[in-house]
C-alpha positions, 0 to 999 in steps of 0.5 A: 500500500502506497502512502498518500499522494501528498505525504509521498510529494514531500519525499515520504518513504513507504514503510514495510510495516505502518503500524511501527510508528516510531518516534525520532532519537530524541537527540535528533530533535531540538524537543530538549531545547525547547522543552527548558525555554518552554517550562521556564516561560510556564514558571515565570509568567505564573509566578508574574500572575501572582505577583500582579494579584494586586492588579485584578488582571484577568486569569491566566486561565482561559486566556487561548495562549496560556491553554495552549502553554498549559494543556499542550507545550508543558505535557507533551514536551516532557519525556519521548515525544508522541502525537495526538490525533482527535477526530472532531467535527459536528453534530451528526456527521459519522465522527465515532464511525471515522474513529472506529475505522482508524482503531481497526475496531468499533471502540466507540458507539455509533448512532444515527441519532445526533449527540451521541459522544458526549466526553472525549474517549482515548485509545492509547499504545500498550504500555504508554500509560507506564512512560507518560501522566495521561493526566498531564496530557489532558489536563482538565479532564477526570480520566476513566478507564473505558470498559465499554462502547457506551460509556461516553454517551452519559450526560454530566457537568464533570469534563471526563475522558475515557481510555483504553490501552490499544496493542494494534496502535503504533507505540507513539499514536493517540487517537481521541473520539470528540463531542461535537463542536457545534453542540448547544451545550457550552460544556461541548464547547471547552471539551473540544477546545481542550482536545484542540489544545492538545492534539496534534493532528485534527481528523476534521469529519464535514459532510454537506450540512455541516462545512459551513456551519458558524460554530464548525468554523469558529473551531478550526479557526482557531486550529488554522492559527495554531498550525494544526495538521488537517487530514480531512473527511468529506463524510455522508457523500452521495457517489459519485454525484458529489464529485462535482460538489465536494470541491466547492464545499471545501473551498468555502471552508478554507477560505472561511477558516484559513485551514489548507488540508494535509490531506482530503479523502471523501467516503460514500453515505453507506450507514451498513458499511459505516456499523460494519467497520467497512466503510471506503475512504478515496483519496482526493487530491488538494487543490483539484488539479486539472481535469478532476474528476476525471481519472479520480481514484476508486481504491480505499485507503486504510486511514490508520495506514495513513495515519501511520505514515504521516512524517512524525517529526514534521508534525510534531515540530509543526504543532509545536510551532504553531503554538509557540507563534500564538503564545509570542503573538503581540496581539494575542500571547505573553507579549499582549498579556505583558502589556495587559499588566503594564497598562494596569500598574500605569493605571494604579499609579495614576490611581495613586497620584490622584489620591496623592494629591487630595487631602481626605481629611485635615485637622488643623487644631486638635483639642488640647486637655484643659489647664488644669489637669496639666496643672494637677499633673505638674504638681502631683510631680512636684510633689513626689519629688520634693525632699527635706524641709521643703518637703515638710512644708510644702505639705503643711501648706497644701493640707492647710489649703485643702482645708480652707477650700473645703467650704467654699468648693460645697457652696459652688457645688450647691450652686451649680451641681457636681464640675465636669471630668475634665478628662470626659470633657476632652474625651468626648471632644476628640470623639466628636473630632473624629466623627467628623474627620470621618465624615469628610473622609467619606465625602471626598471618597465618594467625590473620587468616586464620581470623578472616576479613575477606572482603578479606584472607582469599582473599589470605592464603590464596593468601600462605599457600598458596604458597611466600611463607615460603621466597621470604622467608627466602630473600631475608632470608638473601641481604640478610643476607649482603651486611652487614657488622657491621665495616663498619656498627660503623666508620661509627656509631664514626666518626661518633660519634668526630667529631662528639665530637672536633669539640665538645670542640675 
């Protein structure tokens, strides 16, 4: 059997034995090389995610670039290399029918009905799940061991893969069953998104309905920027009437998509064959050379054949490739990430230097504790410091005007009530200084609020929004009342009565 017309212009030769697939000497391939630079790049931009926390940028995760980093350069750069081929297409086209005929067996249910694969479902080489983490190759996944045809049809949230060992496949060839891409159901969507991401060769299965669907050439858009290889399927042709067709359908996907085929086969709408595992599959030449149809070949190919014979190196050099040129795009990669943090920190200091510029609150005149709490206190100092005769008389003194005041202090308090605690007094004016301070704070942050800086604006709304003014005033009142203004007029008389005491010595 001759390897397809395509591979044998680029100078294939025809194996003795296509099952053998085998992987290049790793020393041969630059994959060592690349695998270091690459996992240095992985480690430094999430360490940069964490170090811009601060900044509220968007997640790594989800970004199309970072996927492609996290689900297809970090696994498969990792120990020998190997390629994935995913059969994906859209609702209803023969998807699990290709994938049967390219494991030589029926691995996976078919239906006439629509949606029938709703997890990805994975035949792996004997022995591959002792040399790789099939969980770092697909990542995102809950791995399944697959015990039968059915198992993926089951409907649930939890994004699931099912595998299998398959002795007949070539020691470094995966082969995956999709969803379908064009599914109403979004988690379709980002199953077959992360197959993307980590395969290496695209099955694409079209058939008349579904070439020109929007959400099928969303899909390979995406596949074209990353450099997938294609090896198409017109599937569900009407032979040989469609001959004339087919041509036209696939023109319009390429120029919709941007995907130029590696190679194109077209295989008749046949639902016995399709179950039976006997399906046809013609090679078609791509662009249509001159004269088609005339003289097109009616002999079958083997597509594991195929496959098999696909140049192991190119392909895998290729995808690695296209994504590394879709992680270093300036519109789309690190580049426009980097930017993306620049561009936020240039916000935030811009967020700074408005609030850098306004005065939240000033107070210009702080209460100030009455003079005769000063007064009582430099005395009650004084008098702990006295000493000999001076002392003694002082005492005397003291006493004999405590006494003599006594009848004029109980007139005044039958005159006027019990005098004010000078240090409630003072207390209470410092509360009510503090609430209005916190007033104006709350009035010029709301005043930025309205000016709008896109840093400061969301988070003054939630600051203002919430319940920050009674969680403030709060603590304010609790801090307050732990102070002592005796306590804090003691320590500021004695130290200033020493160290006036120790230089007039």
């Amino acid at each position: 059997m001759n390897p397809p017309r395509r591979w044998k212009e680029q100078g294939v030769p025809p194996r003795q034995s296509p099952d053998r697939l085998q992987p290049p000497d790793a020393a041969s391939v630059p994959f060592s090389e690349c695998a270091a630079l690459v996992n240095r790049l992985y480690a430094v931009v999430r360490d940069l995610e964490t170090q811009c926390r601060v900044l509220q940028t968007a997640p790594l995760a989800g970004r199309e670039w970072y996927e492609l980093l996290d689900r297809k350069l970090i696994p498969q750069l990792s120990g020998e290399p190997f390629i994935v081929a995913a059969v994906v297409g859209g609702t209803n086209i023969g998807k699990s029918v290709v994938f049967n005929h390219l494991a030589g067996t029926r691995a996976s249910a078919t239906s006439p009905l629509a949606s029938g694969t709703k997890h990805p479902t994975c035949l792996v080489p004997a022995g591959f799940s002792e040399r790789h983490d099939l969980a770092e190759i697909f990542k995102g996944f809950e791995l399944i061991p697959w015990s039968e045809a059915a198992a993926a049809l089951g409907e649930t949230e939890t994004h699931q893969l099912f595998w299998k060992p398959a002795p007949e496949l070539p020691s470094s060839l995966l082969i995956l069953d999709t969803p379908d891409i064009d599914s109403d159901a979004p988690v379709n969507w980002l199953r077959a998104d992360r197959v993307r991401h980590c395969a290496d060769v695209l099955v694409a299965v079209l058939t008349q309905q579904k070439y020109n669907d929007a959400a099928v050439k969303q899909f390979f858009r995406k596949a074209a920027a990353e450099d997938k290889a294609i090896v198409l399927v017109f599937n569900q042709c009407l032979l040989p009437e469609d001959e004339q067709y087919w041509p036209r359908w696939l023109e319009t996907f390429s120029r919709e998509t941007g995907i130029t085929p590696d190679v194109v086969y077209v295989a008749p709408n046949d639902r016995r064959a399709a179950e039976e595992n006997r399906l046809p599959f013609y090679e078609r030449s791509w662009p249509i050379p001159e004269g088609f149809p005339a003289g097109v070949s009616q002999t079958p190919r083997r597509l594991r054949d195929d496959l098999a014979e696909m140049k192991f190196t190119e392909i895998k050099l290729r995808t690695l490739r296209g994504s590394l040129r879709h992680i270093t795009s300036e519109e789309l990669g690190v580049p426009a990430y980097l930017n993306e943090v620049k561009a936020r920190t240039a916000g935030f200091q811009d967020a700074a230097s408005l609030l850098s510029m306004q005065h939240l609150a000033k107070v210009d005149n702080w209460p100030s504790p009455s003079n005769g709490l000063l007064v009582a206190e430099i005395k009650r100092w004084w008098r702990l410091h006295r000493e000999g005769m001076t002392k003694k008389i002082h005492d005397t003194y003291a006493t004999l005007g405590e006494f003599v005041a006594v009848p004029f202090r109980w007139a005044t308090k039958r005159l006027k009530g019990d005098p004010p605690d000078p240090n409630a007094v003072y207390s209470q004016q410092e509360r009510d200084l503090m609430l209005r301070m916190i007033d104006t704070v709350y009035e010029e942050l709301t005043r930025q609020c309205q000016l709008g800086n896109e840093i400061l604006r969301p988070r003054l709304e939630e600051l203002l929004a919430g319940r920050s003014r009674s969680s403030v005033l709060n603590k304010l009142t609790e801090e307050h009342a732990k102070f002592s203004v005796e306590n804090e007029l003691r320590e500021v008389v004695e130290t200033q009565m020493e160290a006036f005491r120790t230089r007039h010595r």
